[in-house]
Structures are given as structure tokens and as C-alpha cells.
C-alpha positions as CSV (number, residue, x, y, z in Angstrom):
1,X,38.6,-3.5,28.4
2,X,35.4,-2.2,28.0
3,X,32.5,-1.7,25.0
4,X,30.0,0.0,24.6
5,X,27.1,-2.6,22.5
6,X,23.4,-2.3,20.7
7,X,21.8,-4.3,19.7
8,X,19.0,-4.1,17.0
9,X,15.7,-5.3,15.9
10,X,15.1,-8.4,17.8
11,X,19.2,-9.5,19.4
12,X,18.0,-7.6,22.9
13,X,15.7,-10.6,23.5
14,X,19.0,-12.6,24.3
15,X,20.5,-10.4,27.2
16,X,18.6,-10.3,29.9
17,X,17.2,-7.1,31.0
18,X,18.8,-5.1,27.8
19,X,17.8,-2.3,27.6
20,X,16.9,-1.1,23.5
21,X,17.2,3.0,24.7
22,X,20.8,2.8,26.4
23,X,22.5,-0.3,25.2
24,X,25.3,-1.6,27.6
25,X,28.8,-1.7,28.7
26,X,30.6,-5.0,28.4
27,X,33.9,-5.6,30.1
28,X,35.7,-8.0,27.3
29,X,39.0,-9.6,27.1
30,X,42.2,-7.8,24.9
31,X,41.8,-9.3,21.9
32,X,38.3,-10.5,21.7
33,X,36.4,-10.3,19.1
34,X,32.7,-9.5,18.0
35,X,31.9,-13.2,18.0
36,X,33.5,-13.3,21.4
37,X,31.5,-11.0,22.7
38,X,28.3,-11.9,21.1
39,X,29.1,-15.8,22.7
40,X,30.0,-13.9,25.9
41,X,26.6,-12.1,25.5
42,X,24.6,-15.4,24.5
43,X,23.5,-14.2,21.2
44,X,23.8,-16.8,18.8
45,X,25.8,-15.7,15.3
46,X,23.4,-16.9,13.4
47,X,21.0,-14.6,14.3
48,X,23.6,-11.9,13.5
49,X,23.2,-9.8,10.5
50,X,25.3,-7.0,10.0
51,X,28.0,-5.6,12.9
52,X,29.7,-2.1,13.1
53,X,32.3,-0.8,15.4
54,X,32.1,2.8,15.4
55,X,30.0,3.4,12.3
56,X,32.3,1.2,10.2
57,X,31.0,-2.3,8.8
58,X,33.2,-5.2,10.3
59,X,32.6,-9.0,10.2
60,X,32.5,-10.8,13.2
61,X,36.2,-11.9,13.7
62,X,36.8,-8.5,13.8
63,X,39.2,-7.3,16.8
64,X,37.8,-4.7,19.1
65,X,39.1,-1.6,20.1
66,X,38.4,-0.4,24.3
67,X,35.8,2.3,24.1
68,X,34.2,1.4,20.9
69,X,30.2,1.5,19.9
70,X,29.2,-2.0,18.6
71,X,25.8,-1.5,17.2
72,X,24.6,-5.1,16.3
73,X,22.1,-5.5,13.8
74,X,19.7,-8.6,13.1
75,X,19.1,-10.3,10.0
76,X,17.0,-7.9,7.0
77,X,14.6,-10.0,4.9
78,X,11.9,-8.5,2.3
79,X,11.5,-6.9,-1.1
């Protein structure tokens, strides 16, 4: 099945020629999950701050769904 994934702040630097305006379409296995993809993807979890598939929060042993948006979202630090 397919996704549709961006990736935020600093994550692109992990995929090779990602590219920040478009995202990209990942063929993933039924049943995979965001960490699956994001191993798939070579972006490490830890660098992983917040994940949403389709506009709704999720946490990374989340399912996904063919067709969904995963917007991926580093790490937020300040105050």
C-alpha cells in the first residue's frame, strides 16, 4: 500500500533527495506502522517528535491506513 509522508523541521535530512515542498510516496507493507516506515525511511525514532496521519495525533505504533498523509514532525525545544 501506499502513503503519502512529510517530514518537518530537520527529518528530510535523512531521505535522500526529499523533497520539503512535495513530500513523498512510500509503498509500505499492510500492517506497518509509523515506526516501520520511519526505519524503512532511515529516520531514527528518536529524532521523532510528534506524528499525524491525516491531521490526527498518533504515536508511532500506530497502524497505517493506504492513502493516508503522515506529516512527521521533529522534536520542539524552547520557552
Amino acid at each position: 500500500m501506499q502513503v503519502q509522508v512529510k517530514l518537518y523541521g530537520t527529518l528530510g535530512k535523512w531521505v535522500a533527495g526529499y523533497d520539503h515542498r512535495t513530500g513523498l510516496a512510500v509503498n509500505v507493507d499492510e500492517g506497518a506502522t509509523v515506526a516501520d516506515l520511519m526505519a524503512q525511511l532511515g529516520v531514527p525514532l528518536d529524532k521523532i517528535g510528534m506524528v499525524s496521519l491525516d491531521g490526527r495525533l498518533v504515536g508511532k505504533a500506530t497502524a497505517l491506513r493506504s492513502g493516508v498523509l503522515v506529516k512527521v514532525f521533529h522534536p520542539i525545544f524552547g520557552g
